[in-house]
N, CA, C and O atoms as a MOPAC input file, in Angstrom:
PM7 MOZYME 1SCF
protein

 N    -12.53600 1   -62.55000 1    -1.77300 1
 C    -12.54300 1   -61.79900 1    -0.54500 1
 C    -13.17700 1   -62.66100 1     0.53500 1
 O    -14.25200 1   -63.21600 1     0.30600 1
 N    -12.68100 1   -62.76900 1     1.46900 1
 C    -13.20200 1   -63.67400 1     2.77200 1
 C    -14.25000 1   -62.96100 1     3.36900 1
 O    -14.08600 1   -61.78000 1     3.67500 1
 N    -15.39900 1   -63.59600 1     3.58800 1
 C    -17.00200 1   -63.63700 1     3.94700 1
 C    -16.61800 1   -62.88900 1     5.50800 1
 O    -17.07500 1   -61.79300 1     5.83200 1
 N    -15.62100 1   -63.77800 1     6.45100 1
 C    -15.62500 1   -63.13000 1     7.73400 1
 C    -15.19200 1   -61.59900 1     7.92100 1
 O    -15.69900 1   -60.86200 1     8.76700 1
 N    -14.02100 1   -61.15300 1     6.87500 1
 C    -14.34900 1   -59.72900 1     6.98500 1
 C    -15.02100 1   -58.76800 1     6.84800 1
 O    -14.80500 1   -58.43500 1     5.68200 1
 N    -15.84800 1   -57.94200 1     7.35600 1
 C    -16.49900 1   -56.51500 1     6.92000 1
 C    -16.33700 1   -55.52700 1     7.64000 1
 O    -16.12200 1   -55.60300 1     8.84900 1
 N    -16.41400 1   -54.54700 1     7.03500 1
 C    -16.12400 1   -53.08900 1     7.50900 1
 C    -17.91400 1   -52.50000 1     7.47800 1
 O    -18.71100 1   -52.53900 1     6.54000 1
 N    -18.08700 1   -52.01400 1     8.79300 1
 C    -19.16700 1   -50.99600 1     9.00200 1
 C    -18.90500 1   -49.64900 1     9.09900 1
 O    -17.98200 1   -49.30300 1     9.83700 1
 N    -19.62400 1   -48.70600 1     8.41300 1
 C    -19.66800 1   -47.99400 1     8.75200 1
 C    -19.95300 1   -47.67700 1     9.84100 1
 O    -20.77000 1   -48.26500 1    10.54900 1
 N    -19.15200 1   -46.44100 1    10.21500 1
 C    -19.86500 1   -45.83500 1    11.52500 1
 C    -20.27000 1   -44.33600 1    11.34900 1
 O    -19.69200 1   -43.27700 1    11.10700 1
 N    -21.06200 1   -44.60200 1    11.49900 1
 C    -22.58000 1   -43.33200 1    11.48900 1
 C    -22.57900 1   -42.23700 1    12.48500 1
 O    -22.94100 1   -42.92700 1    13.43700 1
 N    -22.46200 1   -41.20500 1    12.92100 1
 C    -23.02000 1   -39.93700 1    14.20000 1
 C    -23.79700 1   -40.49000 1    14.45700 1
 O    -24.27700 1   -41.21900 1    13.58900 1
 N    -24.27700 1   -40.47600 1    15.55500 1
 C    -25.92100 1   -40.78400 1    16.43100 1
 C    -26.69800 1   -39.54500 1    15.98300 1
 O    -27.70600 1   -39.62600 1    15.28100 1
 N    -26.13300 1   -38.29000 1    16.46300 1
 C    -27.29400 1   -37.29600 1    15.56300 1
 C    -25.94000 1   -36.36500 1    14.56000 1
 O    -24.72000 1   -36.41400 1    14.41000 1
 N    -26.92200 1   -35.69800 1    14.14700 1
 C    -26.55300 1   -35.05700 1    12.91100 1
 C    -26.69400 1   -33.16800 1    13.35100 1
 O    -27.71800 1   -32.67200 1    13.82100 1
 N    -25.60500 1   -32.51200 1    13.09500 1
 C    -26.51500 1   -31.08500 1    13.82600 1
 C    -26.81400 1   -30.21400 1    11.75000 1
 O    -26.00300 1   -29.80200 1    10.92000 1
 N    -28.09700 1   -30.30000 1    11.74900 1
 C    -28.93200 1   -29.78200 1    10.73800 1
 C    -28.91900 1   -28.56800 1    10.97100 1
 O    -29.13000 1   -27.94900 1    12.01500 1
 N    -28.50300 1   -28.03500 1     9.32900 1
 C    -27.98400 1   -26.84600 1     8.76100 1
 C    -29.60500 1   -26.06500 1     8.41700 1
 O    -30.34900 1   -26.47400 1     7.52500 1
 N    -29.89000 1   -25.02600 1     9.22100 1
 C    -31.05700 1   -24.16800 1     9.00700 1
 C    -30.84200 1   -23.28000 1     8.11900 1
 O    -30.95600 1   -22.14800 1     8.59000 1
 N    -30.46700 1   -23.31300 1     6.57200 1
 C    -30.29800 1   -21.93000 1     6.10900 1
 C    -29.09700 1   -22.20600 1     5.50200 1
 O    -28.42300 1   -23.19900 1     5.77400 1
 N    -28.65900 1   -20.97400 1     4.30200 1
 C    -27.83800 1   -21.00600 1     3.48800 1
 C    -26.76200 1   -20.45600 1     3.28300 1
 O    -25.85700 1   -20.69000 1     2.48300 1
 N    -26.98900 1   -19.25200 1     4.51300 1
 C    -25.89100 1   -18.04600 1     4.74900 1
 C    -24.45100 1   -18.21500 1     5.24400 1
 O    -23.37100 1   -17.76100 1     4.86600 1
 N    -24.94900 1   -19.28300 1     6.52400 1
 C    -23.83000 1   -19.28000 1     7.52300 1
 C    -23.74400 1   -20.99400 1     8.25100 1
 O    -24.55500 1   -21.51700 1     9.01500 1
 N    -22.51400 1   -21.54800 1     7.70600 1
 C    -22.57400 1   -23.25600 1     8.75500 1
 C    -22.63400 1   -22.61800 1     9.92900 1
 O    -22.30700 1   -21.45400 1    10.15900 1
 N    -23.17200 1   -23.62500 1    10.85000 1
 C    -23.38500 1   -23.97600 1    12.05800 1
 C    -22.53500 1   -23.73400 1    12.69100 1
 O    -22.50700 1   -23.01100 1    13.68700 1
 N    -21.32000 1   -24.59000 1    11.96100 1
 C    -20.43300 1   -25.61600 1    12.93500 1
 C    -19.06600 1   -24.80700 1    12.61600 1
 O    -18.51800 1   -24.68200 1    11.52100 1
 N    -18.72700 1   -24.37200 1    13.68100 1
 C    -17.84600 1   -23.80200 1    14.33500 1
 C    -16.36900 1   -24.24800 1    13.76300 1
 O    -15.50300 1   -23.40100 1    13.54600 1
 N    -16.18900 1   -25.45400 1    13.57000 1
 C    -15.02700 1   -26.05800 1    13.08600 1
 C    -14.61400 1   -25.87600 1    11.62100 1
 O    -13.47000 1   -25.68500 1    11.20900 1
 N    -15.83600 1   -25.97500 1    10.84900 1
 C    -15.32000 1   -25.24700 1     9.31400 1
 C    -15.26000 1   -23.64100 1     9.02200 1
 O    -14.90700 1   -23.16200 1     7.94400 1
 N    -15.59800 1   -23.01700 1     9.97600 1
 C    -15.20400 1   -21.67800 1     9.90800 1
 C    -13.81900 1   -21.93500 1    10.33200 1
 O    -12.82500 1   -21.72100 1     9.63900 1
 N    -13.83000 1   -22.28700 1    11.21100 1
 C    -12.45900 1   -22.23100 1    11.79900 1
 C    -11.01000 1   -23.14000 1    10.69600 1
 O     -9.85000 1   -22.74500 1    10.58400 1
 N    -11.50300 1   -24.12000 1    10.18500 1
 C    -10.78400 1   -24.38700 1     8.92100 1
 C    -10.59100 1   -23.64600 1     8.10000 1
 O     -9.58100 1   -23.82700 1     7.41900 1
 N    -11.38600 1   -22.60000 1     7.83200 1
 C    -11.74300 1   -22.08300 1     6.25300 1
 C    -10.64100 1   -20.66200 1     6.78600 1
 O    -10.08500 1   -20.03300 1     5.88500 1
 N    -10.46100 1   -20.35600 1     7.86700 1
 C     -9.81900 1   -19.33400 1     8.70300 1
 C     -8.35100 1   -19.69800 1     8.71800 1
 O     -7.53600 1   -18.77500 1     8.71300 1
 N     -7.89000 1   -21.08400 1     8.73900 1
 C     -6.73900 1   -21.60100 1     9.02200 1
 C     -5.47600 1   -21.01500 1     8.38600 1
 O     -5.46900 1   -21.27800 1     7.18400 1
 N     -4.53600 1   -20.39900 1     8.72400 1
 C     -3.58800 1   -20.04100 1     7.52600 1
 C     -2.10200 1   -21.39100 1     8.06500 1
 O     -1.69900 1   -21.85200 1     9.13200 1
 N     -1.78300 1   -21.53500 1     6.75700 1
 C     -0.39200 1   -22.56700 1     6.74200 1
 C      0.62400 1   -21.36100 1     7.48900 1
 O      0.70000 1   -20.13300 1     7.45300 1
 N      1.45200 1   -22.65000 1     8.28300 1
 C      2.37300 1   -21.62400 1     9.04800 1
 C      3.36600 1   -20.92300 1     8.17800 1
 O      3.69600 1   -19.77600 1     8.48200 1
 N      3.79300 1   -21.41300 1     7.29100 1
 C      4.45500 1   -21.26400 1     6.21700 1
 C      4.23900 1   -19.83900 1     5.52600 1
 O      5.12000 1   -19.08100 1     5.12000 1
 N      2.91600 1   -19.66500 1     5.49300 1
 C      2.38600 1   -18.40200 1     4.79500 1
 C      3.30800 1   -17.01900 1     5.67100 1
 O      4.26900 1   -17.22200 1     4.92900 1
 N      3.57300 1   -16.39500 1     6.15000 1
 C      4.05400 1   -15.26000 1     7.16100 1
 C      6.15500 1   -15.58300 1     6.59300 1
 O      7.00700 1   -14.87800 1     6.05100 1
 N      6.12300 1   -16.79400 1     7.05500 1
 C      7.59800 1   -16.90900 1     6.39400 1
 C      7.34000 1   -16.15000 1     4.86500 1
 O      7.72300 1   -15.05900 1     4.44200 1
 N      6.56500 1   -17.17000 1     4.27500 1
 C      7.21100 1   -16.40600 1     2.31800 1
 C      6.81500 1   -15.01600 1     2.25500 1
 O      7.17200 1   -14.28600 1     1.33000 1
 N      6.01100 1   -14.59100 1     3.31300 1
 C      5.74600 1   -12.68000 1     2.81700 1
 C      6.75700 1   -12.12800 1     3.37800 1
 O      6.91200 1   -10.96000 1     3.02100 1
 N      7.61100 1   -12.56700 1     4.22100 1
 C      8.87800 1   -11.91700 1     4.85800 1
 C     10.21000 1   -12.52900 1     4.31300 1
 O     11.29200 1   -12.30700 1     4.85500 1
 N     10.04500 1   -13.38900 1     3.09600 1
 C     11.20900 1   -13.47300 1     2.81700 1
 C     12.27800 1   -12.85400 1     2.26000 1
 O     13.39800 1   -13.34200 1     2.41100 1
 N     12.11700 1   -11.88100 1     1.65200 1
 C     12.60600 1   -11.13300 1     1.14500 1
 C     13.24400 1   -10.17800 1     1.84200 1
 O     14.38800 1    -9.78400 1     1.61700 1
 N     12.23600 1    -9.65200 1     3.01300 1
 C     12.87700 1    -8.40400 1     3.91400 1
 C     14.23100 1    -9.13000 1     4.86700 1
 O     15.38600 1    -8.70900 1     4.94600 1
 N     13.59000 1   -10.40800 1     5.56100 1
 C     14.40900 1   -11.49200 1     6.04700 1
 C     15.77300 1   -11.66800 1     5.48400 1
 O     16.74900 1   -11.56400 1     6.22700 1
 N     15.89900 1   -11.91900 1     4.25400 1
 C     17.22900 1   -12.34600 1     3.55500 1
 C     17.90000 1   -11.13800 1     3.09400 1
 O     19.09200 1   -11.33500 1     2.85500 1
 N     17.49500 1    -9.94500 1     2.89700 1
 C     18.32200 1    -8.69800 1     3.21400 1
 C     18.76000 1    -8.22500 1     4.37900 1
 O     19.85600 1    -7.66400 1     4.39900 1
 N     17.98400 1    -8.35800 1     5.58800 1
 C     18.56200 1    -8.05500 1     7.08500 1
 C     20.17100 1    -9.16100 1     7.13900 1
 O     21.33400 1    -8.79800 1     7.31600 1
 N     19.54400 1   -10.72300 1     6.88000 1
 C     20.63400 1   -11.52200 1     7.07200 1
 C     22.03900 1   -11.03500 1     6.19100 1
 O     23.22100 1   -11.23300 1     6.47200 1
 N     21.49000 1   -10.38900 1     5.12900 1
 C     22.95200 1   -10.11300 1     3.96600 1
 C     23.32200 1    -9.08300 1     4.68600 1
 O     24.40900 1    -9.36500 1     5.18900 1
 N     22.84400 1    -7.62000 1     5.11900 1
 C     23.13800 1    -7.07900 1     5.87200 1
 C     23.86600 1    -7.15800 1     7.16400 1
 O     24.66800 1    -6.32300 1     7.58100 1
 N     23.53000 1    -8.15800 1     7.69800 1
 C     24.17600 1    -8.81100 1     9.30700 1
 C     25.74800 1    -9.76600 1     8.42900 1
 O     26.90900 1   -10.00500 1     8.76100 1
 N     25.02300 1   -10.00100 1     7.42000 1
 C     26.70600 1   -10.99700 1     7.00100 1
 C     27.78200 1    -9.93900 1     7.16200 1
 O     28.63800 1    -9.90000 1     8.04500 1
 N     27.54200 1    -8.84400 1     5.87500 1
 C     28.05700 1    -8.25300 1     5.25600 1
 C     28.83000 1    -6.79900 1     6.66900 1
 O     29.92300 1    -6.23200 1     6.63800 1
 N     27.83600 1    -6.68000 1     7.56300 1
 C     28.42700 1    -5.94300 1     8.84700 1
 C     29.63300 1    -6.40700 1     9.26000 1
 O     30.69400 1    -5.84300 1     9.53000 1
 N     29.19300 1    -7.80600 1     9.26100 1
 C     30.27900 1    -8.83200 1    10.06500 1
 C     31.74200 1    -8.82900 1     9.39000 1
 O     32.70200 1    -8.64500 1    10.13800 1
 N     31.90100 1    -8.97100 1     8.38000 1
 C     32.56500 1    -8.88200 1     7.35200 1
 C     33.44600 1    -7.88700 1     6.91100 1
 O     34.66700 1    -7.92300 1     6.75600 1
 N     32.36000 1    -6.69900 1     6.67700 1
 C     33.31000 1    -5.51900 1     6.15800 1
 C     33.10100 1    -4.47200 1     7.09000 1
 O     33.92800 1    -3.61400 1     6.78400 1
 N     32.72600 1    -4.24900 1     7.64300 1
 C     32.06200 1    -3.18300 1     9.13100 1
 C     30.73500 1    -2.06500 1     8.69700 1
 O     29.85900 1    -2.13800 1     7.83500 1
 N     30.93600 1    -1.43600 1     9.33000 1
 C     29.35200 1    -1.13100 1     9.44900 1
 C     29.02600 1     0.19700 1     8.40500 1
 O     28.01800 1     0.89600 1     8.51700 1
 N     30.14600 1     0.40400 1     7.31700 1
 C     30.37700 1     1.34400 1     6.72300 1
 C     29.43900 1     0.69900 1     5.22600 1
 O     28.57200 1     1.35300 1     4.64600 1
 N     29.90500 1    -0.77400 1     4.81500 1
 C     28.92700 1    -1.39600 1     3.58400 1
 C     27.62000 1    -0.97200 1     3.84300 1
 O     27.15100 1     0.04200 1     3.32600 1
 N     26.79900 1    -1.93600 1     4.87500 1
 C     25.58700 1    -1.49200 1     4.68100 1
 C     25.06000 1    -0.63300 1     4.91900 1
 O     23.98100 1    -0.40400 1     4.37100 1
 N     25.61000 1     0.22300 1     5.85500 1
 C     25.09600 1     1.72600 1     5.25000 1
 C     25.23500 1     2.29500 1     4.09500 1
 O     24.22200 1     2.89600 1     3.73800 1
 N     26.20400 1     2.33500 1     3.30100 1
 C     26.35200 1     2.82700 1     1.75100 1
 C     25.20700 1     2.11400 1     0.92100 1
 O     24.69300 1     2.58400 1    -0.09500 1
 N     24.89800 1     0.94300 1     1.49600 1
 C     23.99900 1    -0.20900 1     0.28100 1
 C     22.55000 1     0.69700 1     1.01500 1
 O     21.71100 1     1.20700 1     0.27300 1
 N     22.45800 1     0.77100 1     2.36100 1
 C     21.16300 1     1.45800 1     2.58800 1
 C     20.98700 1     2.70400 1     2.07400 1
 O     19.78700 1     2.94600 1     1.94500 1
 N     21.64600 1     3.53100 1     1.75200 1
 C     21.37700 1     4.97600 1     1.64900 1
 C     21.37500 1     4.83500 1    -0.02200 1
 O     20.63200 1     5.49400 1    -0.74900 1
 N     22.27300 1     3.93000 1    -0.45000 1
 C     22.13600 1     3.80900 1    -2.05900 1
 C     20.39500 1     3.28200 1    -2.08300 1
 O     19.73200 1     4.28200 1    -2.35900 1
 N     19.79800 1     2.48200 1    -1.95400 1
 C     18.51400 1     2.14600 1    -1.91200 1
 C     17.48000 1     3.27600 1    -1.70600 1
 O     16.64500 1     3.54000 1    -2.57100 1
 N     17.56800 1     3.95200 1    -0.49200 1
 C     17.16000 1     5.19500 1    -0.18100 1
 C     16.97400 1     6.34900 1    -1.10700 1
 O     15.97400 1     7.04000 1    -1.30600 1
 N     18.19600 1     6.39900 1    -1.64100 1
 C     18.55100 1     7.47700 1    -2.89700 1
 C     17.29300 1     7.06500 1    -4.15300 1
 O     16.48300 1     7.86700 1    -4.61900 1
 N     17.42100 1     5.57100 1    -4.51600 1
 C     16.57400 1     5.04100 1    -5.35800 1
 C     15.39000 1     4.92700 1    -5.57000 1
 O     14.90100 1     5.16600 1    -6.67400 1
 N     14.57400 1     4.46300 1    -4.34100 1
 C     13.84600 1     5.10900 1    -4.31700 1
 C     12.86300 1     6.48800 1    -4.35400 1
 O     11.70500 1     6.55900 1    -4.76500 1
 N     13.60700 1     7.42800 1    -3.85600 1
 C     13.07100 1     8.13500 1    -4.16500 1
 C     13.19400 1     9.10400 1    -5.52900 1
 O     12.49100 1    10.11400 1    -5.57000 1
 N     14.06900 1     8.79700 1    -6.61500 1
 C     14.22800 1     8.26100 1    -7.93800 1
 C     12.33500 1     8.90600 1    -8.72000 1
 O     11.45100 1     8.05500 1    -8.80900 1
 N     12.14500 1     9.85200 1    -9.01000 1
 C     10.74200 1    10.45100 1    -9.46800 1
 C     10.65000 1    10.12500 1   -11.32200 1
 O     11.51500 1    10.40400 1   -12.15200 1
 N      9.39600 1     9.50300 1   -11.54200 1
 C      9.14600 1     9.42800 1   -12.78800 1
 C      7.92100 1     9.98200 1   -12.97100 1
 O      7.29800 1    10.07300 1   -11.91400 1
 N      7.04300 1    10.59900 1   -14.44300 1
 C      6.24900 1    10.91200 1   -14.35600 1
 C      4.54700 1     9.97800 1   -14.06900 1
 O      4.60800 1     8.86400 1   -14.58900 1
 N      3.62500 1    10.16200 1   -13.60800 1
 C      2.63500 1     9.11800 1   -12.97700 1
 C      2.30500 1     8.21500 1   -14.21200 1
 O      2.38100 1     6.98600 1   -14.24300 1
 N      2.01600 1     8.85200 1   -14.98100 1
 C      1.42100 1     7.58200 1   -16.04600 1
 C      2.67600 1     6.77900 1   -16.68600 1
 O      2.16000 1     5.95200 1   -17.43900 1
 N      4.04200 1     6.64400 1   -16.73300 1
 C      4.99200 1     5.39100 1   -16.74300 1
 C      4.98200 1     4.27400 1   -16.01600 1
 O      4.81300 1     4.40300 1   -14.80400 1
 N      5.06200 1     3.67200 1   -16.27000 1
 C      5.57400 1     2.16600 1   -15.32500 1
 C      6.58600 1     2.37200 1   -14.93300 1
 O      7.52400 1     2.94000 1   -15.49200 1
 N      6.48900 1     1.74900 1   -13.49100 1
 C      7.97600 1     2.11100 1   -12.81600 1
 C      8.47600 1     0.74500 1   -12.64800 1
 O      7.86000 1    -0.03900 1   -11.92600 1
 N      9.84200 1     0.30600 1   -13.42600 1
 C     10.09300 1    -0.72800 1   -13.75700 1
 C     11.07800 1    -0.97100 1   -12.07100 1
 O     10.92000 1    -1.94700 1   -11.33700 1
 N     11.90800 1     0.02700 1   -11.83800 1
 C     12.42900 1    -0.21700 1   -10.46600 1
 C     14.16900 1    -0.88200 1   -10.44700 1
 O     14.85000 1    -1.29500 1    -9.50900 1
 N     14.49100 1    -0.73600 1   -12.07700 1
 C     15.80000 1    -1.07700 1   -12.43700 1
 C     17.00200 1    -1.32100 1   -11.53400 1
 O     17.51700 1    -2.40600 1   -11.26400 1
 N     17.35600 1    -0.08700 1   -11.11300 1
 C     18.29700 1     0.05000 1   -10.16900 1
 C     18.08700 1    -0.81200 1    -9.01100 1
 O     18.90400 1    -1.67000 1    -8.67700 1
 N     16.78600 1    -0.54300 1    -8.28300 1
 C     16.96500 1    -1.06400 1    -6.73400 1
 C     16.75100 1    -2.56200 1    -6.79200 1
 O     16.76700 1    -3.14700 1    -5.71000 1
 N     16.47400 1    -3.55400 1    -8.33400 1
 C     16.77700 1    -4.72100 1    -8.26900 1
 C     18.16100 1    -5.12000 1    -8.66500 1
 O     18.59100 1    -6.27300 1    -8.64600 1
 N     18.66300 1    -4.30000 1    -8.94100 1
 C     20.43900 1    -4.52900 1    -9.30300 1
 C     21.07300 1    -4.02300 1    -7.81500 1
 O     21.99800 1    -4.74900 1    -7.45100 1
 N     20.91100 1    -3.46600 1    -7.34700 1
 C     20.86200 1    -3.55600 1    -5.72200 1
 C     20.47700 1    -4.49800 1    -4.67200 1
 O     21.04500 1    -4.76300 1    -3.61300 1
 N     19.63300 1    -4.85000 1    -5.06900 1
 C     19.19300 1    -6.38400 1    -4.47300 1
 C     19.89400 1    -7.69100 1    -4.37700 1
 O     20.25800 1    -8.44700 1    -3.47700 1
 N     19.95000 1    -7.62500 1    -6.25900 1
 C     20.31300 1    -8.71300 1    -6.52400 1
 C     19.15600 1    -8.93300 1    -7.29200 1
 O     19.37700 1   -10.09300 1    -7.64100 1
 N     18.13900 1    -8.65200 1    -7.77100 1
 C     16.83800 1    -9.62300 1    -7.62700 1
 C     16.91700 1    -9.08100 1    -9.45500 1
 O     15.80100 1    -9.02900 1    -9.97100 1
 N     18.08500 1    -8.70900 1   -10.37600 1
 C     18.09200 1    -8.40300 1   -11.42800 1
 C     18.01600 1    -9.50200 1   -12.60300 1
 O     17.40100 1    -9.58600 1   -13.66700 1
 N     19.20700 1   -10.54000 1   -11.69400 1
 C     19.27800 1   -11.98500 1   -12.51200 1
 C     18.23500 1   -13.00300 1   -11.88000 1
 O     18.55400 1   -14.19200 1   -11.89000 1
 N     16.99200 1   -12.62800 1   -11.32200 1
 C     15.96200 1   -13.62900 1   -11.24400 1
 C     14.97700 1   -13.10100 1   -12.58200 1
 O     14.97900 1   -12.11900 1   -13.32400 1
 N     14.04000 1   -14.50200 1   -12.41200 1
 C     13.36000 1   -14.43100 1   -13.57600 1
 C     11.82800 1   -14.96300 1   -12.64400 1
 O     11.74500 1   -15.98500 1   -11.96400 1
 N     10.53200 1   -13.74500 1   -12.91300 1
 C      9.68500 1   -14.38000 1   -12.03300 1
 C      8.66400 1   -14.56300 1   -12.69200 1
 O      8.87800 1   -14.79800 1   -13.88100 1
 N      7.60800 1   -14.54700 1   -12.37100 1
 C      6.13500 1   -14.58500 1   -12.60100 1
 C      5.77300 1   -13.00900 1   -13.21700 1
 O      5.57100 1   -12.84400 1   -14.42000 1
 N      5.72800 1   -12.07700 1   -12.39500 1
 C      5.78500 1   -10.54600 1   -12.94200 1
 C      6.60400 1   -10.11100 1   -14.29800 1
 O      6.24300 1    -9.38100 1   -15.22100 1
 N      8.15200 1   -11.00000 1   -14.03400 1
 C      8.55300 1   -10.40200 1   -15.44100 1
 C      8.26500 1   -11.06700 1   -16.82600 1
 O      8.87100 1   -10.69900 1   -17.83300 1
 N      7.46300 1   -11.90900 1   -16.84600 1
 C      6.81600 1   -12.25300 1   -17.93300 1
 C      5.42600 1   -11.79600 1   -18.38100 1
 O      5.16600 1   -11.14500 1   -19.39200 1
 N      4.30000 1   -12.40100 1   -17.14800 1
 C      3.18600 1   -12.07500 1   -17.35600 1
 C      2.53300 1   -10.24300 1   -17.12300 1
 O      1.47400 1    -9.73700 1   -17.49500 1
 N      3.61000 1    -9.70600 1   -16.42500 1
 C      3.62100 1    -7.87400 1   -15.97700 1
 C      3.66200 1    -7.19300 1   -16.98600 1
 O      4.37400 1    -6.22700 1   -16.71100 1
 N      3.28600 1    -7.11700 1   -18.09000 1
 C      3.89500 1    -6.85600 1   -19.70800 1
 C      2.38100 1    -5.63100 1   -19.65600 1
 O      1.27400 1    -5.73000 1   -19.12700 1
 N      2.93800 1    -4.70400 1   -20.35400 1
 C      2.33000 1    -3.27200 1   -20.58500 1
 C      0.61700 1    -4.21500 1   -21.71300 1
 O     -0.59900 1    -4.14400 1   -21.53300 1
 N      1.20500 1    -4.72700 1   -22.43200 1
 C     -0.45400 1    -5.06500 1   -23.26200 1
 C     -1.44500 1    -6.03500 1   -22.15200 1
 O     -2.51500 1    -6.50800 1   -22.53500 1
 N     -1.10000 1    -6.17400 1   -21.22800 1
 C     -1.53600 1    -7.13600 1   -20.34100 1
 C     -1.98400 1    -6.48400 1   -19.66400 1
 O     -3.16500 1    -6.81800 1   -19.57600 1
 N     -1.80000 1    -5.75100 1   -19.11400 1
 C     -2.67400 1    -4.60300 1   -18.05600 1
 C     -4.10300 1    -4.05000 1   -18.15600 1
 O     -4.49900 1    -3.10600 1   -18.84000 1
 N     -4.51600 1    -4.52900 1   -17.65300 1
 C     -6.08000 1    -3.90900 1   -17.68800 1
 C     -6.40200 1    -2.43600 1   -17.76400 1
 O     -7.45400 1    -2.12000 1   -18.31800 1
 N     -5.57300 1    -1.45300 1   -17.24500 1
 C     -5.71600 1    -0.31800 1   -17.38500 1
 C     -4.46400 1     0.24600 1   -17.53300 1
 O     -3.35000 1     0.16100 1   -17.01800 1
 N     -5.35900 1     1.20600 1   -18.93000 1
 C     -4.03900 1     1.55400 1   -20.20000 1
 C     -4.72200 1     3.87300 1   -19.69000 1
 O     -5.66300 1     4.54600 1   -20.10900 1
 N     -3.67100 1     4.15400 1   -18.76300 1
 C     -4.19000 1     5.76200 1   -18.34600 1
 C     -3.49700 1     6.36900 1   -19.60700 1
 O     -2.53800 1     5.86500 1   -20.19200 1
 N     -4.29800 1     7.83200 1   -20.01600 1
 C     -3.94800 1     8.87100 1   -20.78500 1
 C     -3.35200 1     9.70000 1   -19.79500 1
 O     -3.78200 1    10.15700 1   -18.73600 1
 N     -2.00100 1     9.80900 1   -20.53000 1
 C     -1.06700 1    11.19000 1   -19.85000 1
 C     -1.68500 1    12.09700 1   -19.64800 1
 O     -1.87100 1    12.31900 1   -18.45200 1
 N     -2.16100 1    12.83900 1   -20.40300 1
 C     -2.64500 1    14.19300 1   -20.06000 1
 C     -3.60400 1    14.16100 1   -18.65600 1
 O     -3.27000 1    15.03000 1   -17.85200 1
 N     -4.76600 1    13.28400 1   -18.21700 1
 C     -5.58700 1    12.85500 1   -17.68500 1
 C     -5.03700 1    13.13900 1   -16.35400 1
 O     -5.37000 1    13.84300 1   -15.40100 1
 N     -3.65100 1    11.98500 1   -16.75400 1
 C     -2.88800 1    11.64100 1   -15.41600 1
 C     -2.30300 1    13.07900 1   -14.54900 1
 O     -2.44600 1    13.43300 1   -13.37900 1
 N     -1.60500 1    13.68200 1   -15.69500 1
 C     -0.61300 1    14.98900 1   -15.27300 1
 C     -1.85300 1    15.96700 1   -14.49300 1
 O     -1.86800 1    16.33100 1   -13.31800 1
 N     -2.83100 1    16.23700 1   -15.53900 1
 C     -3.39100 1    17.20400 1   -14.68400 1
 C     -4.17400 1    16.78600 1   -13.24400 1
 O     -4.48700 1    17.68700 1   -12.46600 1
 N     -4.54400 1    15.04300 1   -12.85700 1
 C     -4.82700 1    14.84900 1   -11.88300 1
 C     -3.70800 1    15.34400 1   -10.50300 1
 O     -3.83400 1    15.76600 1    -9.35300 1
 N     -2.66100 1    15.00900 1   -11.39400 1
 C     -1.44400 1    14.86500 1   -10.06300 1
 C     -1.15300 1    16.48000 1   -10.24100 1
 O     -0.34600 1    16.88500 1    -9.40400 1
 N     -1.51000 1    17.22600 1   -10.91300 1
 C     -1.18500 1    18.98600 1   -10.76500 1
 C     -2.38600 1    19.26400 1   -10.22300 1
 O     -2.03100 1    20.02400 1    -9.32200 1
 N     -3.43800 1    19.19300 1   -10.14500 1
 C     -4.53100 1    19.20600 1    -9.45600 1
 C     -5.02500 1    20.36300 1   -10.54100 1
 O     -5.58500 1    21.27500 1    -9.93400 1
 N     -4.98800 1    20.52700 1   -11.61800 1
 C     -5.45100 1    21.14900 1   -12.98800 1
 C     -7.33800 1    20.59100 1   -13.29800 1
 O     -7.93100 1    20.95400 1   -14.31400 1

């Protein structure tokens, strides 16, 4: 390594000293720690996003008679009543989607022995009858 090169550090002249354990000082790592990726707001709307667009295709396409039938079929599905202590798996309105032939994170690790809380029917029924 050649003698004439060196790298110095360079140092702050002062330092702003942290009084305490609760809360930084400095304005800028709150404000980091606050930061959200722009990205984040896209993936929580993707889903609603890419049904409006199938919707807007599908208007375009076949007229305005499809997605209303696909909306009111959804509509119908939802409100689809099971008793409180089942899992509501939601069958239909992902075969409506589409979202039947994906494979995610939920449908593996979402598994009934996995659940932290395992309710007694009876418990349940008479909460929701108000018994």
């Amino acid at each position: 390594m050649d003698a004439g090169i060196k790298v110095t550090p360079k140092m702050p002249a002062t330092f702003n000293e942290f009084m305490g354990h609760l809360e930084p000082r400095d304005e800028t790592c709150v404000a980091q720690l606050q930061a959200v990726h722009p990205l984040k707001q896209s993936e929580l709307n993707f889903d609603q996003h890419r049904h409006n667009l199938n919707m807007q295709m599908l208007r375009k396409h076949e007229g305005l008679a499809a997605p209303l039938k696909i909306a009111m079929e959804l509509k119908a599905v939802s409100k689809v009543g099971h008793l409180p202590f089942l899992p509501s798996t939601n069958l239909a309105r992902d075969v409506l989607t589409g979202r039947d032939e994906m494979i995610e994170f939920s449908d593996i690790f979402n598994l009934e022995e996995h659940q932290e809380v395992m309710r007694q029917p009876h418990a349940v029924m008479e909460k929701a009858l108000g018994m």
